[in-house]
N, C-alpha and C positions, 0 to 999 in steps of 0.2 A: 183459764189463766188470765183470761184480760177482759171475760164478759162479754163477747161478742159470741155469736152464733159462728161455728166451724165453717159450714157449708159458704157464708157470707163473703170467704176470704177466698181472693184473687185463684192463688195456690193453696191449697190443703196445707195447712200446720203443719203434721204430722214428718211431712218430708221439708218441705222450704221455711218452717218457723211463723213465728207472729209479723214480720216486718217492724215496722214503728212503732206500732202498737204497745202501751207500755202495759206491763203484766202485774198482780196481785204482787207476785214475790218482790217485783224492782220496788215496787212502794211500801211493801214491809220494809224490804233491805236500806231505802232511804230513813227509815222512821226508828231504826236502829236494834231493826228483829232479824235472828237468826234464821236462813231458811234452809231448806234440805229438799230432795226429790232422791226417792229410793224406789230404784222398781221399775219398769217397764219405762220407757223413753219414746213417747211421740210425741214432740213436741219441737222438732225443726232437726237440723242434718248436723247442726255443732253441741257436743256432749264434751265439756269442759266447765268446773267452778267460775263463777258469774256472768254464767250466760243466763239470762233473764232476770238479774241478781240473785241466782240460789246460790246460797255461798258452797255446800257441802253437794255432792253428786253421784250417786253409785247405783248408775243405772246395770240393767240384765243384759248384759253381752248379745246381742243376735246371735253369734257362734253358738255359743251355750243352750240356746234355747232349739238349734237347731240338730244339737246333739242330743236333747233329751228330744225332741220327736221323733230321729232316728233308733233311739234306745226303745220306748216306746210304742213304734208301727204307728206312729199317729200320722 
């Protein structure tokens, strides 16, 4: 998302986000492109439209995915 190495960062992405770091999407979404993220969500702890500039958001529930591990024995 913003071309740095993961491991680089202070905090893991994944759970604390990019910080200031500005991302692919915020500079599409400047430049007047549509962005989207569908599917799995690592990428910082807030899941709401323009966060990072992604306008559209419909990430996979954790609940969900913890119900299909139970349904499964995984």
């Amino acid at each position: 998302m913003t071309g740095k190495f993961p491991a680089t960062y202070k905090e893991y992405p994944s759970a604390y986000g990019f910080g200031k770091c500005i991302t692919i999407t915020e500079l599409l979404n400047k430049a007047g492109y549509h962005t989207g993220h569908f599917g799995k969500w690592h990428i910082g702890p807030e899941v709401k439209s323009g966060t990072y500039g992604i306008d559209s958001i419909n990430a996979v529930d954790e609940g969900v995915r913890m119900k299909k591990k139970d349904r499964y024995g995984e």
